[in-house]
LOKE-963674 format. One line per 10 residues: number of its first residue (from 0); their letters; for each residue x negated, z, y negated of N, C-alpha, C, O. Coordinates in steps of 0.02 Angstrom, whole numbers, plus 50000, padded with zeros to 5 digits. Each point is the difference from the previous one (the first is absolute). Layout:
% LOKE-963674
NUM) a) X/Z/Y/X/Z/Y/X/Z/Y/X/Z/Y ~ ...
***
This chain:
% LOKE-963674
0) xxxxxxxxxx) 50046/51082/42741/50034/49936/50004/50073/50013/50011/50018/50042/50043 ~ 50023/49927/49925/50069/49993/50008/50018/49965/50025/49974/49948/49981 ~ 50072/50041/50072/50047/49935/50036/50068/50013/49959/50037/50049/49999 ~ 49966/49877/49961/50069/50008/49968/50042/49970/50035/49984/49950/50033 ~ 50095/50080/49965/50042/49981/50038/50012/50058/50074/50054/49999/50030 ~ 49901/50037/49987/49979/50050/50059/50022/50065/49989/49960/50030/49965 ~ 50087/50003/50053/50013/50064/49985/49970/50039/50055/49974/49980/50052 ~ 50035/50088/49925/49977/50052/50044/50059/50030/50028/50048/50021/49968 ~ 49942/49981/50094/50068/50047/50025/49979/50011/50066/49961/49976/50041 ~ 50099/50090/49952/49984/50053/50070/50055/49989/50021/50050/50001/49965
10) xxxxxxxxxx) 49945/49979/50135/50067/49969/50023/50002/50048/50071/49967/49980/50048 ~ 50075/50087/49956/50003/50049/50051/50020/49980/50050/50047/49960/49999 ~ 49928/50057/50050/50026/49976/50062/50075/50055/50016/50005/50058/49980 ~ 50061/49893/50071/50048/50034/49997/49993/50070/50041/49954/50008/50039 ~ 50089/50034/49950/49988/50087/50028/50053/49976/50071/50036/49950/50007 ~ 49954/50099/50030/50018/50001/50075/50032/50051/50001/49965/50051/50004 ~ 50101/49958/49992/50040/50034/49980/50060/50014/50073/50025/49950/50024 ~ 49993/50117/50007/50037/49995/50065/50035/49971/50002/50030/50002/50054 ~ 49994/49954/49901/50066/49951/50032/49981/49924/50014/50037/49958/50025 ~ 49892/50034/49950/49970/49934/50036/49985/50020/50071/50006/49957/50044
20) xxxxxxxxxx) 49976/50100/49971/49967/50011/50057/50049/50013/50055/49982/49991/50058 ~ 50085/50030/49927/50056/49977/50035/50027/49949/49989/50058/50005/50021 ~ 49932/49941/49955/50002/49950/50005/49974/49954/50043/50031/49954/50026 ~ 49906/50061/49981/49944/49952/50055/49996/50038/50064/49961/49979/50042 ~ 50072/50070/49970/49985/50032/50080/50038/49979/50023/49983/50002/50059 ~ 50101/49960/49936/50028/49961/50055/49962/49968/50023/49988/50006/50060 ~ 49974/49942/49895/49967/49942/50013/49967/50017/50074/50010/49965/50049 ~ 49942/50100/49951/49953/50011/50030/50042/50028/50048/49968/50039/50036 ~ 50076/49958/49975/50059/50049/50076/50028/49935/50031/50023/50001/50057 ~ 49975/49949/49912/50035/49924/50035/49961/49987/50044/49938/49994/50000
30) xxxxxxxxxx) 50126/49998/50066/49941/49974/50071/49964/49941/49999/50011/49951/49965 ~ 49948/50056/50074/49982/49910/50005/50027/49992/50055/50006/50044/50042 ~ 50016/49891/49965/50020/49942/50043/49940/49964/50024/49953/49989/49962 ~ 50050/49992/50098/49960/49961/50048/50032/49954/50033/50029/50006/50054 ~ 49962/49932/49902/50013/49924/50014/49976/49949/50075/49942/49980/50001 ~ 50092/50006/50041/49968/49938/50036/50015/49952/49986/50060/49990/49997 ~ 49893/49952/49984/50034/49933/49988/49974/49947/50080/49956/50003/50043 ~ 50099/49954/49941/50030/49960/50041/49904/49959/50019/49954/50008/49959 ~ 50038/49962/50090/49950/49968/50001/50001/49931/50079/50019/50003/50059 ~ 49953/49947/49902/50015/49976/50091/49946/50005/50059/49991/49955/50041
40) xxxxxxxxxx) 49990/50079/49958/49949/50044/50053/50045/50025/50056/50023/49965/50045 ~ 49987/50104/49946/50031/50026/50029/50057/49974/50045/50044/49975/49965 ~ 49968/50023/50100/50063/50034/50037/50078/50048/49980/50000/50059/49981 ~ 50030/49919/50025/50053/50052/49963/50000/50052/50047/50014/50057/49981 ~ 49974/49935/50074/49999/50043/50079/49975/50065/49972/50029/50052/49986 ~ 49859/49916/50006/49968/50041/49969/50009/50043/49946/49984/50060/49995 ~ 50049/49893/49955/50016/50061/49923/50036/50056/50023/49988/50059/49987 ~ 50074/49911/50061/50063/50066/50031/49945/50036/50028/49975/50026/49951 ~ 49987/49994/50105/49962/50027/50017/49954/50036/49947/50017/50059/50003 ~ 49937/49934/49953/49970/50019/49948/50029/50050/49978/49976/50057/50001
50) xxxxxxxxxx) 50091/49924/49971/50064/50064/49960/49994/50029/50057/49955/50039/49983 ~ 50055/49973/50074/50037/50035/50037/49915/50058/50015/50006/50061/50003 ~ 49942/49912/50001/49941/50039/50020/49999/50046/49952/50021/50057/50008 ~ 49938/49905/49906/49990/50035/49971/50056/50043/49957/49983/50050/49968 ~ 50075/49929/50032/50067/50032/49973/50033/50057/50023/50026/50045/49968 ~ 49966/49941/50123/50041/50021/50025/50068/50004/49994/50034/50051/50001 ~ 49989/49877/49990/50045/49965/49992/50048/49969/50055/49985/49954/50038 ~ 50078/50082/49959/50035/49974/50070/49997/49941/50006/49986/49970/49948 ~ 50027/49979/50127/50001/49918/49990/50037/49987/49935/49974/49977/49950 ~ 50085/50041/50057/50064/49957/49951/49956/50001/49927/49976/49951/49972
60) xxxxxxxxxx) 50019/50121/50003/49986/50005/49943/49941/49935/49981/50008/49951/49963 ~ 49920/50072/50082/49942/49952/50000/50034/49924/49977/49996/49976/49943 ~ 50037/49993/50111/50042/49949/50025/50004/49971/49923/49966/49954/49976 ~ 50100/50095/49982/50039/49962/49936/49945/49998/49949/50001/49959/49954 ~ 49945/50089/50053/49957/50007/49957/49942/49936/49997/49964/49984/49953 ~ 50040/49997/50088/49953/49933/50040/50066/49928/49985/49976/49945/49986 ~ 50074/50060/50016/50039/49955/49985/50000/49991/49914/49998/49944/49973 ~ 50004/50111/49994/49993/49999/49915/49950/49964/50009/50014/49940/50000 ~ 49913/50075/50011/49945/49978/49984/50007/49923/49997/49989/49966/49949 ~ 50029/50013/50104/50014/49947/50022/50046/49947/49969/49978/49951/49969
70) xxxxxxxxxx) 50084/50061/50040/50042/49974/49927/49986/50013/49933/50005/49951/49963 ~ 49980/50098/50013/49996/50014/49911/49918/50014/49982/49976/50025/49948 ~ 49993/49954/50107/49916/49996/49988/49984/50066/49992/49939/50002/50012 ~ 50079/50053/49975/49990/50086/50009/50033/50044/50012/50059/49996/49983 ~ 49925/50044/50039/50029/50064/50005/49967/50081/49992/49948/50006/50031 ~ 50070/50038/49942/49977/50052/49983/50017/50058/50075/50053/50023/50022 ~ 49875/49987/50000/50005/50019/50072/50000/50090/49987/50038/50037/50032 ~ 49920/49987/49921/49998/50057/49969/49985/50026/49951/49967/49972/49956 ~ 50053/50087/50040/49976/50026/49918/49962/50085/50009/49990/50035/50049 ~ 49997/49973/49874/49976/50062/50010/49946/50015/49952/50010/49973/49946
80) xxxxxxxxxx) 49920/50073/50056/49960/50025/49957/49973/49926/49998/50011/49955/50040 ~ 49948/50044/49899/49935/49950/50012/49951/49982/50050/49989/49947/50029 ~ 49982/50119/49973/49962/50000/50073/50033/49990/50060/49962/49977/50043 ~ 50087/50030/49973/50045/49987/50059/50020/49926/49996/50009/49976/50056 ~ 49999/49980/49891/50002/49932/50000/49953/49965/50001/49999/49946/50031 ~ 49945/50082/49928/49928/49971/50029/49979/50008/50082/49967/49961/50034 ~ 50059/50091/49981/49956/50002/50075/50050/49942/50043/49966/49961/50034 ~ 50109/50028/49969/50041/49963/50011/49975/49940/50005/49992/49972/50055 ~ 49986/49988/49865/49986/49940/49986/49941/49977/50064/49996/49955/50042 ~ 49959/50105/49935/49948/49990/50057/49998/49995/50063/49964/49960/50029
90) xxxxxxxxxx) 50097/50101/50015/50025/49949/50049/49995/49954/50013/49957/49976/50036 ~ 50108/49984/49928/50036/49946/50006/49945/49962/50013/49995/49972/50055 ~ 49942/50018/49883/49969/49939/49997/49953/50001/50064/49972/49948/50018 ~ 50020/50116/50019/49978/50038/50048/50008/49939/50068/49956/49980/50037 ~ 50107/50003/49961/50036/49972/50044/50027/49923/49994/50035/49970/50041 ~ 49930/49997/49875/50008/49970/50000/50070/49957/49971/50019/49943/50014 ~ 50008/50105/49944/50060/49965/49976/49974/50027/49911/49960/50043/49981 ~ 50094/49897/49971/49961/50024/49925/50050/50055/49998/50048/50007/50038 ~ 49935/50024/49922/50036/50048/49955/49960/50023/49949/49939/50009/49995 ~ 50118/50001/49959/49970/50048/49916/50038/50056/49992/50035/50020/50047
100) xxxx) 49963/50013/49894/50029/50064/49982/50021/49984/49948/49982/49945/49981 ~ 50057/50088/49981/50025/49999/49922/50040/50086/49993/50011/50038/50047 ~ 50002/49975/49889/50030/50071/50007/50064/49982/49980/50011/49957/49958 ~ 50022/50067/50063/50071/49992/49984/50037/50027/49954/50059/49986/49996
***
């Protein structure tokens, strides 16, 4: 049986060639960032405290970092491997404030 109109064709998949592959390993070297967003739960007292436990974050620093949140609805508290922002996130939510990750 013939299908008219139907050609036959062979369609290669593209070759992976070293300069794609230096291409995509920045990607994979970009830190991630670890987001808190603003929420009305929380204490601002508490959030300063939070930074300061799990950060080890002087007051002041904690402080402006808890004031971003607060005015501009986030702030980026840390960065780093993947796994180091996942365990972070988990903290946070640990304690009860949101946060996400994104890579930067």
């Amino acid at each position: 049986m013939h299908n008219a109109g139907v050609s036959s064709q062979t369609i290669e998949a593209p070759l992976r060639t070293e300069e794609s592959e230096q291409w995509e390993s920045p990607v994979e070297d970009r830190p991630w960032v670890v987001i808190v967003w603003n929420d009305p739960v929380n204490l601002m007292t508490y959030v300063t405290f939070v930074f300061q436990k799990l950060f080890g974050y002087a007051k002041p620093k904690a402080e402006k970092l808890m004031w971003q949140v607060h005015a501009e609805g986030k702030a980026a508290v840390s960065t780093g491997t993947r796994e180091r922002a996942e365990a972070d996130v988990a903290r946070l939510h640990a304690h009860g404030l949101w946060a996400t990750m994104q890579q930067d």
